[in-house]
VOZAVO-320458 format. One record per residue (C-alpha): residue in three letters; x, y, z. Coordinates in steps of 0.02 Angstrom, whole numbers, padded with zeros to 5 digits, always signed. Example, Ala and Ser with C-alpha at 12.3 -4.5 7.8 and 13.67 -1.06 7.14 Angstrom:
BEGIN
ALA+00615-00225+00390SER+00684-00053+00357
***
This chain:
BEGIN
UNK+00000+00000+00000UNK+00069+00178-00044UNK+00057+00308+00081UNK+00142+00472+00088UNK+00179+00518+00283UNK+00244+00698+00319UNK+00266+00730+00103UNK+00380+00572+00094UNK+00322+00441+00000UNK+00336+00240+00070UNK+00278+00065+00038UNK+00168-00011+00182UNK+00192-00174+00200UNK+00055-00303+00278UNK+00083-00307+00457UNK+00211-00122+00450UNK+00153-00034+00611UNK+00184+00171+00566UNK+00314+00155+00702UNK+00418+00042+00590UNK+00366+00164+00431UNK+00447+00311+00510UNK+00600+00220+00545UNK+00616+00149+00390UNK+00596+00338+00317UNK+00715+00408+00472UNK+00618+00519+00554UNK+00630+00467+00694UNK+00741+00548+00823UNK+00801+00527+01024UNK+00751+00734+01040UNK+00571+00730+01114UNK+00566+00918+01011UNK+00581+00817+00848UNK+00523+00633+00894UNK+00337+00605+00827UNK+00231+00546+00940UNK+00070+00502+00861UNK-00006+00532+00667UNK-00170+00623+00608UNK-00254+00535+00465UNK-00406+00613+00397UNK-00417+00735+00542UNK-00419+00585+00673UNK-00266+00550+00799UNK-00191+00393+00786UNK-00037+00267+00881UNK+00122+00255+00814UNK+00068+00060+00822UNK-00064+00063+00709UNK-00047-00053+00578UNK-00100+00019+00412UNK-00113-00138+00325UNK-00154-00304+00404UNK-00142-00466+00420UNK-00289-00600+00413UNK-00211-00652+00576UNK-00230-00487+00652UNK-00373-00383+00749UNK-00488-00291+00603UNK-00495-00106+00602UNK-00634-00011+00698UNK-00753+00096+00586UNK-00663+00253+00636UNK-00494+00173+00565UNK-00561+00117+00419UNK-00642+00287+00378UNK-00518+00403+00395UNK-00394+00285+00277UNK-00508+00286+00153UNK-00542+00481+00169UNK-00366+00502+00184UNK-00279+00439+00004UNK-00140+00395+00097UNK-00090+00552+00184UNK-00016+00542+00333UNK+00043+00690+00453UNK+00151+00655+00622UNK+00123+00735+00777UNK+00243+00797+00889UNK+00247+00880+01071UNK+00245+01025+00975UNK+00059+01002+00935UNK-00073+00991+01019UNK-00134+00841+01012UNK+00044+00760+01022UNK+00072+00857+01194UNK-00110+00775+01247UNK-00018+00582+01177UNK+00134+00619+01286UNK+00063+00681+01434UNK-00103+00564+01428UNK+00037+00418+01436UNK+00140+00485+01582UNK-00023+00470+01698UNK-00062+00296+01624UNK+00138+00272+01674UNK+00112+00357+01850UNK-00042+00280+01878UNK+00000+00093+01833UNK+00177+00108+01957UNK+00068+00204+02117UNK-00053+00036+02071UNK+00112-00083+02072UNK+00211+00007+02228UNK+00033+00005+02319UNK-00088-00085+02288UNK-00243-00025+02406UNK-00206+00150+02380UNK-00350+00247+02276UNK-00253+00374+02153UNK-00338+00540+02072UNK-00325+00658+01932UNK-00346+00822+02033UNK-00313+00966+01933UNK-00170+01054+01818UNK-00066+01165+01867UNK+00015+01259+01718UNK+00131+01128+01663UNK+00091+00990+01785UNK-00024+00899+01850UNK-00092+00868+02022UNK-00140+00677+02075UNK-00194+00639+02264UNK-00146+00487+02318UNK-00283+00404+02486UNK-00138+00287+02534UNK-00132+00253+02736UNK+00073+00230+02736UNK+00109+00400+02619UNK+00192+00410+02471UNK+00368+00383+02438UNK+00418+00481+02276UNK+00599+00418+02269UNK+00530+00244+02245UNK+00380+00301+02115UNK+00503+00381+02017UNK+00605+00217+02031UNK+00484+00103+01963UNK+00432+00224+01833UNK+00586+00223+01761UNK+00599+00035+01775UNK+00439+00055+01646UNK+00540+00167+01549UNK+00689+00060+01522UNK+00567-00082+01483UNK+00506+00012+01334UNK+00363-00119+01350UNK+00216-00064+01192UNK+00070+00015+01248UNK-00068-00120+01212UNK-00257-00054+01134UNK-00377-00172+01172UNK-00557-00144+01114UNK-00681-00241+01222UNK-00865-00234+01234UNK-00960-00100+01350UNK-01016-00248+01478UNK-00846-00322+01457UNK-00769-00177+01504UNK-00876-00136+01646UNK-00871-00301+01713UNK-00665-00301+01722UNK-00656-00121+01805UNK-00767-00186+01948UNK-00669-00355+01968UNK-00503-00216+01951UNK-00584-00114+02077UNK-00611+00023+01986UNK-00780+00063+02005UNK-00768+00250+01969UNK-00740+00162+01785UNK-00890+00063+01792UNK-00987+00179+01846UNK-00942+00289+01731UNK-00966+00184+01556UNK-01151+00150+01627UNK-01190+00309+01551UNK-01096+00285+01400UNK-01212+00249+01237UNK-01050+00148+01126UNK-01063-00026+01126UNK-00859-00047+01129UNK-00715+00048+01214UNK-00525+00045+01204UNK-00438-00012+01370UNK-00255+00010+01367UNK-00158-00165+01446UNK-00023-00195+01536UNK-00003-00386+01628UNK-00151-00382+01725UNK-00201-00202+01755UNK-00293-00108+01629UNK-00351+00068+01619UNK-00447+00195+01516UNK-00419+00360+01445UNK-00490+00479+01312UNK-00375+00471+01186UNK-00210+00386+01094UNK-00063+00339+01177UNK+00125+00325+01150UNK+00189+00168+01057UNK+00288+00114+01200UNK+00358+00152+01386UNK+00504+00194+01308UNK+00443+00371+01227UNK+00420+00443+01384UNK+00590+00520+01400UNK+00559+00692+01484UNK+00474+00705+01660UNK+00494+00718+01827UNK+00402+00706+02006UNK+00385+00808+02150UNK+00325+00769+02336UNK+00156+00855+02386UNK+00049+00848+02527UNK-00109+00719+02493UNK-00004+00655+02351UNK+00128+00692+02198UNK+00130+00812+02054UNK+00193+00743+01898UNK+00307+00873+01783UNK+00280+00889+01603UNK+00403+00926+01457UNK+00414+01107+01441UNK+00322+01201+01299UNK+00436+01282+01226UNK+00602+01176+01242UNK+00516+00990+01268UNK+00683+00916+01304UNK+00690+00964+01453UNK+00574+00957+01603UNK+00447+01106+01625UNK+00498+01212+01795UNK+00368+01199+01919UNK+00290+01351+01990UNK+00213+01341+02161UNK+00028+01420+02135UNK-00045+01414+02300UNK-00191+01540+02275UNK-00247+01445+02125UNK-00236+01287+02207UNK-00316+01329+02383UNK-00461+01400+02262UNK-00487+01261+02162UNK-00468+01133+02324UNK-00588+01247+02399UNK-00734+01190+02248UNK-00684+01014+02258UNK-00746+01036+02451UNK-00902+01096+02385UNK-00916+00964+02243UNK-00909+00841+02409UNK-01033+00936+02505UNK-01142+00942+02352UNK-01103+00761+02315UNK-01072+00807+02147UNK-00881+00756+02122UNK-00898+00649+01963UNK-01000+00629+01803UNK-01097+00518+01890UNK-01145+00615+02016UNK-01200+00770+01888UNK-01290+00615+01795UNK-01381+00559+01924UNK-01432+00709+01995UNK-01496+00759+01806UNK-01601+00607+01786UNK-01690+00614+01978UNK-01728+00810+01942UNK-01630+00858+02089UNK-01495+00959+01975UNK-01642+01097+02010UNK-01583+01132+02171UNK-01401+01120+02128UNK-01421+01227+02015UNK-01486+01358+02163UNK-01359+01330+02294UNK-01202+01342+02164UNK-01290+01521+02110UNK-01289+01549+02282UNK-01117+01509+02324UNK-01089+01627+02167UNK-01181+01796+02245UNK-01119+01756+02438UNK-00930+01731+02364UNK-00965+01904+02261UNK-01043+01992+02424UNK-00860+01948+02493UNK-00773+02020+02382UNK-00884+02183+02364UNK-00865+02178+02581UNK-00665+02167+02551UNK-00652+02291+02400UNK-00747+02430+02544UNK-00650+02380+02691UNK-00490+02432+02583UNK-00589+02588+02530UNK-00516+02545+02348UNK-00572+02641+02214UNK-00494+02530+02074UNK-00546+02362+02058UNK-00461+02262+01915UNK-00537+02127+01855UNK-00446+01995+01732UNK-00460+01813+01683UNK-00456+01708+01546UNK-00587+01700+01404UNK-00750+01646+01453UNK-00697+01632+01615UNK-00876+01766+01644UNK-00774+01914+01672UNK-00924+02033+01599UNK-01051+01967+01720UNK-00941+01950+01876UNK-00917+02134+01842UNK-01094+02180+01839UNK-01116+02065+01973UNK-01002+02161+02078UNK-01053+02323+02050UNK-01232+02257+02114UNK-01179+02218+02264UNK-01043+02382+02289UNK-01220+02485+02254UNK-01277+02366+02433UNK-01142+02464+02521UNK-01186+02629+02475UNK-01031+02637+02302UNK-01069+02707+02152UNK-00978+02565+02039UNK-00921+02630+01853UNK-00903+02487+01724UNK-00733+02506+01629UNK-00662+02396+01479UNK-00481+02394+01436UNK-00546+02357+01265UNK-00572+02533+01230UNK-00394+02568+01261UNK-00350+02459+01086UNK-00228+02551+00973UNK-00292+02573+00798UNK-00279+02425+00705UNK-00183+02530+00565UNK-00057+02561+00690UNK-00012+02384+00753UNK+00130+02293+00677UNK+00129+02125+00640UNK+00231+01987+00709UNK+00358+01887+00638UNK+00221+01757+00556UNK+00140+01923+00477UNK+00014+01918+00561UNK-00038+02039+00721UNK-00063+01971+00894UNK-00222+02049+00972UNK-00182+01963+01134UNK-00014+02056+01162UNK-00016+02197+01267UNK+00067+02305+01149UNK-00113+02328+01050UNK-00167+02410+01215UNK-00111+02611+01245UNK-00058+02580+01396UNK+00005+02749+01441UNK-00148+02827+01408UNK-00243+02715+01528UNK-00125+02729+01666UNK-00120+02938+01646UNK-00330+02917+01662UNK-00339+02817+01796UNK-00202+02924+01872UNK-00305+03101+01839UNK-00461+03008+01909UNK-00368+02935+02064UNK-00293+03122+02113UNK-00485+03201+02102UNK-00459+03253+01939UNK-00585+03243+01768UNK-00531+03148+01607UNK-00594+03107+01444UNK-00609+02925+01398UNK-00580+02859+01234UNK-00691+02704+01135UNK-00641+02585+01028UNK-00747+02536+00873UNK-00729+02381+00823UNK-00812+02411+00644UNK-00688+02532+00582UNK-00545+02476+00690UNK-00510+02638+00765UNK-00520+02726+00924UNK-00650+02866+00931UNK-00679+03029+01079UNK-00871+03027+01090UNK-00853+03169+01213UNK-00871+03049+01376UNK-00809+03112+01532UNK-00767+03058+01708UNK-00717+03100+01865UNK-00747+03006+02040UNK-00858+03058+02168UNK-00871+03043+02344UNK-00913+02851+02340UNK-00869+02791+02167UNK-00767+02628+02122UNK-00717+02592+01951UNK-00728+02435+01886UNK-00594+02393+01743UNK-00622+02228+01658UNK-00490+02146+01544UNK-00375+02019+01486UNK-00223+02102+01563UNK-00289+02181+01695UNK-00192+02100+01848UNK-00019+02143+01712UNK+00086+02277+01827UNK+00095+02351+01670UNK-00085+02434+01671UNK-00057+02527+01826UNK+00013+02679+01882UNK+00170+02706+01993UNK+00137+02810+02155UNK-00036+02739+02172UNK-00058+02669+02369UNK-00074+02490+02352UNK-00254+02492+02429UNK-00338+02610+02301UNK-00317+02455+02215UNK-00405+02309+02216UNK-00360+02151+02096UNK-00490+02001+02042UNK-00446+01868+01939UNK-00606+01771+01845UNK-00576+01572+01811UNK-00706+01443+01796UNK-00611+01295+01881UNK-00728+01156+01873UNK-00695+01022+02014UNK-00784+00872+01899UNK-00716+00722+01873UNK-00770+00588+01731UNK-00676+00464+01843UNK-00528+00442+01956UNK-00401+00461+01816UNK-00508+00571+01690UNK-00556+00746+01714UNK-00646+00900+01625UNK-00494+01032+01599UNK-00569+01213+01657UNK-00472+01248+01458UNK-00611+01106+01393UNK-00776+01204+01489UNK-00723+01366+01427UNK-00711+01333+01241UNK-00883+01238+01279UNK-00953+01408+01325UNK-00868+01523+01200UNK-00911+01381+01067UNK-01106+01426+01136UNK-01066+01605+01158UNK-01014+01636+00981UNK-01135+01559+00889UNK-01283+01615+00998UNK-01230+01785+01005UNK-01097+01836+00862UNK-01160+01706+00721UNK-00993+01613+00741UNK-00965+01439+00670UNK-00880+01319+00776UNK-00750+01276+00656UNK-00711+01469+00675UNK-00699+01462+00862UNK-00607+01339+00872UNK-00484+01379+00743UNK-00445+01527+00848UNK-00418+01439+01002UNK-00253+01360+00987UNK-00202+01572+00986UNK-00317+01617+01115UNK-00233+01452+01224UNK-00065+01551+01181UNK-00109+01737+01208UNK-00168+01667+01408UNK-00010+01555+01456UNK+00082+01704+01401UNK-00010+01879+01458UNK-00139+01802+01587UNK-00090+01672+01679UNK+00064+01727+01746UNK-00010+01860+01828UNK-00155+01771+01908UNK-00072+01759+02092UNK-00041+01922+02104UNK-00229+01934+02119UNK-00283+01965+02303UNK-00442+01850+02273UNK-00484+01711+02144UNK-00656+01695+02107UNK-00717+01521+02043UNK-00848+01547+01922UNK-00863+01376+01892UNK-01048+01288+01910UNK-01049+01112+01934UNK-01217+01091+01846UNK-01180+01179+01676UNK-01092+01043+01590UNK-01270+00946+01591UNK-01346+01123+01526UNK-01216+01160+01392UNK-01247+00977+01308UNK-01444+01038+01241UNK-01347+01190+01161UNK-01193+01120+01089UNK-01226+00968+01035UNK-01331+01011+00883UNK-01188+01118+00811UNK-01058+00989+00842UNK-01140+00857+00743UNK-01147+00967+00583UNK-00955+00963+00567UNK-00905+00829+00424UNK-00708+00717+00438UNK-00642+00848+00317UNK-00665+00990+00432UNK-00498+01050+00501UNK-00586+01052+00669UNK-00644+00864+00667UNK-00525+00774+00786UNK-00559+00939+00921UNK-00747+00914+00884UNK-00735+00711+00896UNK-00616+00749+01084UNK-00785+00868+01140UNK-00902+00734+01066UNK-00821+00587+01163UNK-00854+00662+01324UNK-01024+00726+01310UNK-01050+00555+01261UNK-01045+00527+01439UNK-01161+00702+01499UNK-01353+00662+01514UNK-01434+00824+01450UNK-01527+00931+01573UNK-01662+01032+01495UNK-01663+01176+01642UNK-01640+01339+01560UNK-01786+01394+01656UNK-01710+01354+01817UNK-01557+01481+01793UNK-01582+01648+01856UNK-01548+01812+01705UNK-01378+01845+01833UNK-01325+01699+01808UNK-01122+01675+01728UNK-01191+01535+01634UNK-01341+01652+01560UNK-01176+01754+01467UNK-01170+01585+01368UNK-01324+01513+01325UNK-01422+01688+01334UNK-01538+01771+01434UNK-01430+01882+01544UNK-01498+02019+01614UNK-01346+02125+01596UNK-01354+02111+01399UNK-01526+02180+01381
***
C-alpha cells in the first residue's frame, strides 16, 4: 500500500506498524522536540502502532480506522509535542505510566486526577502509609527502560464494565453505565488495565522527559516544557490557585457532585434543580465577599482579569450590584477601549498581528486616566470601534465622586503594566475570573477548566456573534497562547480568585452544543477537536433547565438570557 507520511512517499507493508514506517523513512529521532509521537489521518489522531495494512491473523480495524484511511488517500501527518494533540499523547501516557507504578508500589491505595497546574499535573494519592516519591520515580523508570508497547484493546461496554469492577475500579464502571458505545479501548499492561480519552504512546520507552515532586495528599507529575520539550517544565508553586480550586472540590463533596456520575444522576432524579440554586448561591455570597473586602480597603480601582469565558463581563456587573448594597457608586470600565488602531499595530514575525499582546493596548494613556481620576481630577475617555478599527472621543467624561469605584475589566488587567506608579497599594483592588470546574469523569479522567471554557465560547459565539464552531475553534489554539503568556502569569498576584465555575452547567451546555457539533463533516480542520468534545459529552445526560437559571447567572452570558445584555 502507498502512503505518503509527512510529504515522503513509502511502501506499507502487511503487518508495518507506522512506528516501523517512520523508521524505515528516518524520522525518527532521540530529541522529544523532533520525535513524533502520534499521526493524524483524515483529521483523526492515531498510535504510532497502528498497523495500516493487516494481516488475516490480526485484529480488524474499527469503523473510525477504516474511515479516515479511506478519506485520507494515503496522507499521513506526524504529531509531535509541538502540537497539540501530540502534547495531549505524551502527557495522557505519563499518567497511564504514574498511575500503573502508584497501582504496582501500592496496591490499596485509591489514586486521582486532581487538577493542572500550568505545566503539571496534580494527582492525590488516599494511601494510609504516604507516598514515597523516590521509589515512584524508581519504578517508573523501571517502565521506561522496559520500553514495553502500549497495548489497545477494544472490548465490549459490559466487558469492560465487568473487568473495572473485578479491578476495583468502580469510578470506571460507573462511569461507562452512562456511555451509549457498545465498545471501548482499554489500554493493557499484565493484568491491570485502564482507560483514557485518547491515543497513547507506542511504548514506555517514549516517555523520556518528566519528573516528580513530593506534595501533601499526594505527587505532582512534571511535564516537558512548551517551549524547549527536552527538558522538564519548571514547576511554579501556585498556591492561591490551588487553595481555590481545592476549595470547589470541598463543595463538589458537600454537594455530592464530584464525578459525572454524580452530575448524571442528579440530572435524571430532577434534583440538579436545586443544585443549580445553591451553586448560584455560592456565586452571589462569594461576590458579596469580595464587594465587603473591595470597601474595607476603601479601593477605588478594582481590576478585574481572567481568561476568556472565564464570565469576566457578568462577575463585573455582578459586583457592581452588590458595591451599590454598600452605598458605592460602581463605574463599568473595559480595557478594550484602550486598543490602538488597528492601522497602527505591527505584525509579528508570522505576519500576522497578535491581538492578545499587550502592545495593542495604549497603555500609557490608561495609566495617565486612571491616574487624573485617582488624584480628584476629570478625564476624557476614549472608545474603541470595532467596525472601523479605530479609536474614537465621543465626548465621555469622568471623574470620581465621593463614593465611586471603578470597575476595569480585561485580559491584562492584573499585568503591573496597566497601573500607575505612586498609586497606594489599597486604592487598588485586583480580581482574577476562572471557571475551575472540580468534575471528574472518573478517578483518572477529568474535565480541563481549558475544555468548559471553549464549551461556552463555542455557545457564546454562535448564539450571540453568528460564529461557526469551526471558527472558534480555529482561533483557540491562539487564544490558548495569548493566556499562558499575558494572563496566567499574573493570576497570583490577584488578592482574590473567584471560581466561576458551576458544577451543573456541563449537563446544561450539552442541549446547546450538541446540535452544532454534529454538523461538522471528517474533512473539517476542526474534526479530531470536535470528535475529543463529542467523546465526552458522550458521557453528559442532558438537562433541559434553562428555566431554572436565574438572568444573573455566569452561565446566562453563554447560552443567553442575561440580564446585563438587555
Amino acid at each position: 500500500m502507498q502512503l505518503t507520511i509527512n510529504g515522503y512517499a513509502v511502501q506499507a507493508g502487511p503487518g508495518q506498524s507506522l512506528r516501523e514506517l517512520i523508521q524505515v523513512l528516518n524520522m525518527d529521532s532521540p530529541s522529544l522536540k523532533e520525535r513524533p509521537l502520534a499521526a493524524k489521518i483524515a483529521g483523526e489522531v492515531f498510535t504510532l502502532n497502528y498497523i495500516p495494512v493487516r494481516t488475516s491473523s490480526e485484529e480488524k480495524d474499527s469503523t473510525t480506522m477504516r474511515r479516515a484511511m479511506a478519506a485520507s488517500n494515503g496522507e499521513i501527518h506526524l504529531l509531535r509535542y509541538s502540537d497539540g494533540p501530540g502534547k495531549k499523547v505524551y502527557t495522557r501516557t505519563a499518567c497511564f505510566l504514574l498511575f500503573l507504578a502508584i497501582r504496582a508500589l501500592w496496591p490499596d491505595a485509591v489514586s486521582k486526577i486532581s487538577c493542572t497546574l500550568g505545566n503539571s499535573v496534580f494527582l492525590s494519592v488516599e494511601n494510609e502509609g504516604g507516598i514515597n516519591v523516590t521509589a515512584l520515580k524508581q519504578k517508573m523508570d523501571e517502565y521506561i527502560r522496559e520500553d514495553f508497547p502500549i497495548i489497545r484493546k477494544r472490548i465490549s461496554r459490559q466487558e469492560a464494565i465487568a473487568q473495572f469492577r473485578r479491578n476495583d475500579q468502580p469510578d470506571k464502571a460507573e462511569l461507562l453505565q452512562w456511555s451509549q458505545a457498545d465498545s471501548f479501548d482499554e489500554y493493557v499492561y499484565k493484568d491491570y488495565s485502564d482507560y483514557f480519552f485518547g491515543e497513547m504512546l507506542p511504548s514506555s520507552g517514549y516517555l523520556t522527559v518528566w519528573n516528580l515532586l513530593p506534595a501533601e495528599g499526594g505527587v505532582i507529575l512534571l511535564y516537558p516544557d512548551d517551549l524547549a520539550p527536552d527538558k522538564t517544565t519548571r514547576f511554579e508553586s501556585s498556591p492561591n490557585f490551588f487553595s481555590v480550586f481545592s476549595e470547589g472540590k470541598r463543595w463538589g463533596t458537600l454537594m455530592e457532585c464530584e464525578t459525572v456520575s454524580d452530575l448524571n444522576r442528579k440530572t435524571m432524579s430532577g434534583s440538579i434543580r436545586e443544585l443549580i440554586r445553591v451553586n448560584e448561591a455560592l456565586h452571589e455570597k462569594r461576590i458579596s465577599q469580595i464587594a465587603d473586602m473591595v470597601c474595607q480597603r476603601s479601593a477605588q480601582v478594582v481590576m478585574l482579569a481572567g481568561p476568556s469565558s472565564s464570565g469576566k463581563t457578568t462577575t463585573a456587573n455582578r459586583l457592581a450590584t452588590q458595591l451599590r448594597i454598600h452605598g458605592k457608586k460602581p463605574i463599568l470600565m473595559s480595557l478594550d477601549n484602550y486598543y490602538i488602531d488597528r492601522d497602527k499595530l505591527a505584525p509579528g514575525p508570522d505576519g500576522k498581528v497578535d491581538l492578545e499582546h499587550i502592545n495593542t493596548l495604549d497603555t500609557e494613556l490608561f495609566r495617565q486616566n486612571i491616574s487624573c481620576l485617582l488624584s480628584g481630577g476629570e478625564t476624557a475617555l476614549p472608545t474603541f470601534n470595532f467596525v472601523q478599527g479605530k479609536r474614537v472621543w465621543d465626548g465621555r467624561q469622568l471623574r470620581l465622586g465621593e463614593n465611586s469605584v471603578i470597575i476595569v475589566e480585561g485580559i491584562h488587567g492584573l499585568n503591573p503594566q496597566m497601573l500607575p506608579d505612586g498609586v497606594p497599594e489599597n486604592k487598588i483592588f485586583k480580581l482574577y475570573v476562572s471557571p475551575l470546574l472540580p468534575l471528574n469523569l472518573d478517578n483518572h479522567n477529568r474535565v480541563p477548566t481549558s475544555y468548559l471554557r471553549l464549551l461556552r465560547r463555542i455557545v457564546r459565539d454562535f448564539e450571540t456573534r453568528g460564529s461557526s464552531v469551526e471558527r472558534t475553534i480555529s482561533m483557540w489554539d491562539s487564544v490558548q497562547s495569548g493566556e499562558k503568556r499575558w494572563i496566567f502569569p499574573y493570576q497570583e498576584n490577584a488578592d482574590v480568585i473567584f471560581n466561576s465555575s458551576t458544577l451543573y452547567e456541563l449537563a446544561v451546555l450539552k442541549k446547546h452544543i450538541f446540535p452544532l457539533l454534529t454538523q461538522i463533516m471528517p474533512e473539517d480542520s476542526c474534526y479530531d477537536q470536535v470528535c475529543s468534545i463529542v467523546k465526552i459529552l458522550d458521557y453528559i445526560q442532558e438537562a433541559d433547565v434553562d428555566n431554572e437559571i436565574p438572568p444573573t447567572s455566569i452561565v446566562r452570558e453563554f447560552i443567553g438570557g442575561n440580564t446585563f445584555y438587555r
